[in-house]
C-alpha positions in Angstrom: -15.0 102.2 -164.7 -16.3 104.3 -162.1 -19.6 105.9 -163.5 -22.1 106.1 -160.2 -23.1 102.7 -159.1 -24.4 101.4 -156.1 -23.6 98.3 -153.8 -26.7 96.6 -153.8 -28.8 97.2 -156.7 -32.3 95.2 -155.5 -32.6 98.6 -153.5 -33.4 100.2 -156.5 -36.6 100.5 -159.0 -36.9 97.5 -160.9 -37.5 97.1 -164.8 -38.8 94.1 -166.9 -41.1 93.6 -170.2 -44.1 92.6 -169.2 -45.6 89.0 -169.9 -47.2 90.2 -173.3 -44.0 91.9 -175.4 -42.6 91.5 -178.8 -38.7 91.0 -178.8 -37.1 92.8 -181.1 -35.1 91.1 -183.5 -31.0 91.9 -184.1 -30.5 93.3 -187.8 -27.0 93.5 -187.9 -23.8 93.7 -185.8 -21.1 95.9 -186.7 -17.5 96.3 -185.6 -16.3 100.1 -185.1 -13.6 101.1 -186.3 -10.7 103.0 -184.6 -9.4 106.5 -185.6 -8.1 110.0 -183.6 -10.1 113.3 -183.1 -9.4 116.8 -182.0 -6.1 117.1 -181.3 -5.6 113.4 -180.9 -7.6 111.5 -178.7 -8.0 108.0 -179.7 -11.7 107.0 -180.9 -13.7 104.3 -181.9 -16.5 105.4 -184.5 -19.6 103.3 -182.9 -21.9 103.4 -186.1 -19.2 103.5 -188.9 -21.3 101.1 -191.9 -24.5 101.1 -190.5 -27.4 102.7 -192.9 -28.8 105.5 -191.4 -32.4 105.1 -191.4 -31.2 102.9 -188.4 -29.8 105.9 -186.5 -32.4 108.5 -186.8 -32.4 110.7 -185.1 -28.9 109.7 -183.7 -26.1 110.9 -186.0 -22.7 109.4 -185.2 -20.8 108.4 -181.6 -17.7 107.7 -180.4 -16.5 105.8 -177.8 -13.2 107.9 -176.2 -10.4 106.1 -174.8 -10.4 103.9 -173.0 -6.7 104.8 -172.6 -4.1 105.6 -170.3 -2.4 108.7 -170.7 0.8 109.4 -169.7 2.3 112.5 -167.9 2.1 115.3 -170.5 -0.1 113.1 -173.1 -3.9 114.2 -172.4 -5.4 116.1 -175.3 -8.6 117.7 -176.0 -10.1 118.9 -179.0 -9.3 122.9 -180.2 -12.3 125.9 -180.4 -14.4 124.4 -183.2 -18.2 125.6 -184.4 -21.6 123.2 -184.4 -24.8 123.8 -185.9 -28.1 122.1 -186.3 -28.1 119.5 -183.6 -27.2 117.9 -180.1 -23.7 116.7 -178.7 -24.1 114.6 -175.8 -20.5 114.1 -173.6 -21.0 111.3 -170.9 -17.5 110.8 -169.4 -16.5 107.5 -167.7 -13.2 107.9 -166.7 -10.9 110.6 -166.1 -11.8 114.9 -166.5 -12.9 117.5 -169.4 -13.5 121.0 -169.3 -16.3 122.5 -171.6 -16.4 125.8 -172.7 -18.6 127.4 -175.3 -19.1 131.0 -176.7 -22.9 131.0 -175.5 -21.6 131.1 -172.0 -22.0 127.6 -171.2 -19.3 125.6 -169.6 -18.1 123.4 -167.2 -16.3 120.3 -165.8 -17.4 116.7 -166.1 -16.0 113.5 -164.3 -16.6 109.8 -163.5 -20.3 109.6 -164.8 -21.2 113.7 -165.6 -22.8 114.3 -168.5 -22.8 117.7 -170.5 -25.7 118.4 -172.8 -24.8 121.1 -175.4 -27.7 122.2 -178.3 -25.8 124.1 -181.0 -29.4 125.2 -182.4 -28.2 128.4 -184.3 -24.8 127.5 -183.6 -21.8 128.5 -181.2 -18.1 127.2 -180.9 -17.0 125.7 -178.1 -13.7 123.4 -177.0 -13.0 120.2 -174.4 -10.1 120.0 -172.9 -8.4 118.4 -169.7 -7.7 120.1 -167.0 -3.7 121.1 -166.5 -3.6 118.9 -163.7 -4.4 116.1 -165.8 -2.5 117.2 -168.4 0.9 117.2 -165.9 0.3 113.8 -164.1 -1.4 112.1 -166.6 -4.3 109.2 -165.8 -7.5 107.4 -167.1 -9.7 108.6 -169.8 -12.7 107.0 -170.9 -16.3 108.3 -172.4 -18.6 108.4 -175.3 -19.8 111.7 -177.5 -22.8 111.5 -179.1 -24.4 113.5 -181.5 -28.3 114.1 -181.8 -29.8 115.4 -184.6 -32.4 118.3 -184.4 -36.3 118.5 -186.5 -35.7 121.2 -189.2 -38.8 123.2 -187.0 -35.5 123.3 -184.1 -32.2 123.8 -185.9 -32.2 127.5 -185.7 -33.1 127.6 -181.7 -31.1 129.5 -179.1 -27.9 127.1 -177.8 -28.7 125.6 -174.4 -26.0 123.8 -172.3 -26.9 121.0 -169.4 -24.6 119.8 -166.7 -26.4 116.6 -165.7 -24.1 115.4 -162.3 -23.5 111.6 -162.4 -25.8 111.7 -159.1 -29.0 112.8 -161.0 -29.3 109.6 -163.3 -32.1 107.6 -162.5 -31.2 103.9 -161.3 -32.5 101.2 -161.8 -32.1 97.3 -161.7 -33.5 93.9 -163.3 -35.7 91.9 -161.3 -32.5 89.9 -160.0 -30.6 92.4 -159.2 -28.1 91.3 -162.0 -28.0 94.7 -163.9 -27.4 98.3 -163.3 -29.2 100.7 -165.4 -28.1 104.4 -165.5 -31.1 106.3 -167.1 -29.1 109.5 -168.6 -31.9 110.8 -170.8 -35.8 109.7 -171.7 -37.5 107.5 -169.9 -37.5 103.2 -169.4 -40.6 101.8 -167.9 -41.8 105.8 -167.0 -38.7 106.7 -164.8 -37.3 109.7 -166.4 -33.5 110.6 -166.6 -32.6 114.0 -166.3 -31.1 115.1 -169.3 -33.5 117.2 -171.5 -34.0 116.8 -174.8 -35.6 118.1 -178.0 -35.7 115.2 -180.1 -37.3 112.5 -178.4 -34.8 109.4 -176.9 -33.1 107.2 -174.1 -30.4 107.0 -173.1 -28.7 104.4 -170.7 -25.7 103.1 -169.5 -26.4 99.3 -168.2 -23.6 97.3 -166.1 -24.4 93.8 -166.3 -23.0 90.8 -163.9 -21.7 87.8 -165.8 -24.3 85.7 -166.7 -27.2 88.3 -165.8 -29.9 88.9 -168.4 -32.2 91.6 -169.0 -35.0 91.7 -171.2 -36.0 95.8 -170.8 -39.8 97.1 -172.4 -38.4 99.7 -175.6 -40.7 101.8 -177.2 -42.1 100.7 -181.0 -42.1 103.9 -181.9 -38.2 104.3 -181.3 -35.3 102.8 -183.0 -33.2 100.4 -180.8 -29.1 100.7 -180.8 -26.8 98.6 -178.5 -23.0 99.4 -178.0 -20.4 97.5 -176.2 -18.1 100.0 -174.2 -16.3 96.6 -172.3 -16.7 93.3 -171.7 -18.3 90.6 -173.7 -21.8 89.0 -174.2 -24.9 88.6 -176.7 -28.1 90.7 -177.6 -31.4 89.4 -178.9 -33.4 86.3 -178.0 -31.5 84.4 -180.7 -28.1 85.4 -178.4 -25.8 87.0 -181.2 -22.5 87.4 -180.0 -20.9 91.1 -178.9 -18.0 92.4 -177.6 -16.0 95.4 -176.6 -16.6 97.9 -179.7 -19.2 96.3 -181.5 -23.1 97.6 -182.2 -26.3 95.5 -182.3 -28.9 97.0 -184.6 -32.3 95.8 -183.1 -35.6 95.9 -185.7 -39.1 96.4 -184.7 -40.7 95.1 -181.4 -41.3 96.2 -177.8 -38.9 94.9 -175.7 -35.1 94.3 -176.0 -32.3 91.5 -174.3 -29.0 92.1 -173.5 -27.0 89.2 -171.4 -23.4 89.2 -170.6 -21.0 86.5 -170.5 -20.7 84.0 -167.5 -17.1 84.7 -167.3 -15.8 87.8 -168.6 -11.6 89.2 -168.2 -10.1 90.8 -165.2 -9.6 94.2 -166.8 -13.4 94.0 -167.3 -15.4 92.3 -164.7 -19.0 93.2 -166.3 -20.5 94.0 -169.5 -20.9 97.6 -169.6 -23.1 98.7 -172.6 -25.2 102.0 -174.0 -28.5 101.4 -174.9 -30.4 104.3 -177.1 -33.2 104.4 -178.8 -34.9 107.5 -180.4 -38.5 108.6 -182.9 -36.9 109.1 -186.5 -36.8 112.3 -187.5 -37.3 111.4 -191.7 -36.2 114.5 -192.7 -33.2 115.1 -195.4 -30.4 115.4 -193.9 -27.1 117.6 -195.1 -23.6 117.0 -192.8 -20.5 118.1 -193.1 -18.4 118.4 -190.8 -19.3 119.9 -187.6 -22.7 121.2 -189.0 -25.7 119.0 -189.5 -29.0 120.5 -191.5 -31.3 120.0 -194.1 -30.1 121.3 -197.4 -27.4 121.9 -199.1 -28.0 125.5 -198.9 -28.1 125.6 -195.3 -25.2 124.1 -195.0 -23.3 126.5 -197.1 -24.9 129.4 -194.7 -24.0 127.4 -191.9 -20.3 128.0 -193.5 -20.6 131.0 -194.5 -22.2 132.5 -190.4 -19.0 130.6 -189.3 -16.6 132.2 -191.4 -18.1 135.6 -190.9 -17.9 134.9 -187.0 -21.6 134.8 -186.8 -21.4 131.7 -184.6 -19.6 133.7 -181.7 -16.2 134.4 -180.6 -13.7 132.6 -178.2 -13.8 134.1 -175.0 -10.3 136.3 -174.7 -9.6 134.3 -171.3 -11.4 130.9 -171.0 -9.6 129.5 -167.9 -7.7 126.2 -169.6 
């Protein structure tokens, strides 16, 4: 798992709650289940059975891989249309290329992270590179989708290449725990990716047996997933593990602690932490278009069919 890291973290910025904080409590943990997308790739569907006035403004994610392909195996997903919100593609392991028909594009690797806002809507296609595809390899990342405030669903698309050298990193007071701030902000240090719905995002690599007990905003929701290893969330230490999400409640700070001893595949517990201000608007999804009403969604149809959303590019280089 080679997102960036460093080898000593106590050089970093260090994070804690301070002395006065209210833990949140853990609601629920749920168990995701696995599935294929695009043309293949395997999936696990990180908030499959959890209610969604948990998730807001966070609309569904999947963890990709982590898988081995095999000469000829690698697959991507085809030209597809998106409307009304974010997707966010942080890659682990392995290489995708990213094209859209706004102009936006390009490839991401071991801890890049592309940023796409559909807005008004655009299609656009991931796919390995045909090196990949010919000797095969690792592939392992998460997609994420964002949702967008009805006042932003119509916006222009915007596209972000965030390099995995841009994340902001910090550490626990120990030195236990890595924490890769993609987007928002954890005790005022700001990631880089830009967003219009307010969130955080980060990737945190803890040591067996390290804890961390991070400050969280009350105003935002608070979402753990698993991507490896094995250990427990909450002050009350409910057991996680390797595809599994902790729903946290209200509160201002949150705890995550990994196992003492944890496999030799997976040396750490590697976990995404978001959090993000409900949007509590309606919301109408189908498919690859999230908005507010039934109506718009049947525009949002409608634009596509008519090839309102854009056109494939006659040559786009995969």
């Amino acid at each position: 798992m080679p997102a960036v890291t460093v080898e000593n973290p106590l050089t970093l910025p260090r994070v804690a709650a301070p002395a006065q904080h209210t833990p949140r409590p853990v609601l629920a943990v749920t168990t995701a289940p696995s599935g294929f997308e695009g043309e293949g790739f395997p999936v696990r569907r990180a908030f499959a059975g959890i209610n969604y006035r948990y998730l807001d403004p966070f609309i569904m994610m999947d963890q990709m891989g982590e898988v081995e392909y095999a000469p000829g195996e690698p697959k991507g997903t085809p030209w597809h249309p998106h409307r009304g919100f974010e997707t966010v593609t942080y890659l682990i392991d392995g290489t995708f290329i990213h094209q859209d028909s706004n102009g936006g594009g390009g490839t991401i690797q071991n801890g890049d992270t592309q940023w796409m806002t559909a807005g008004s809507g655009l299609l656009h296609i991931e796919a390995p590179p045909e090196q990949l595809v010919m000797s095969g390899g690792l592939f392992h990342g998460l997609q994420l989708w964002v949702n967008l405030p009805a006042a932003d669903k119509m916006m222009d698309p915007r596209y972000q290449d965030i390099r995995g050298g841009q994340v902001q990193l910090l550490t626990s007071p120990d030195g236990g725990a890595l924490l890769r701030v993609i987007a928002g902000e954890l005790d005022g240090h700001e990631g880089p990716g830009i967003t219009h719905t307010p969130i955080t995002m980060i990737h945190a690599t803890l040591r067996p047996g390290a804890e961390i007990t991070l400050p969280w905003r009350q105003d935002f929701n608070g979402l753990a997933y698993v991507l490896a290893g094995r250990g427990a969330v909450g002050t009350d230490h409910r057991p996680v593990h390797m595809g599994q999400t902790a729903v946290f409640g209200d509160g201002s700070s949150l705890t995550v602690r990994a196992d003492a001893t944890q496999d030799a595949h997976t040396p750490d517990l590697e976990i995404v932490l978001l959090g993000g201000r409900p949007i509590r608007e309606p919301m109408a999804h189908y498919g690859p278009f999230v908005m507010n009403t039934q109506d718009e969604l049947r525009q949002a149809m409608d634009d596509f069919r008519a090839g309102r959303l854009g056109t494939v590019p006659a040559v786009h280089g995969m």
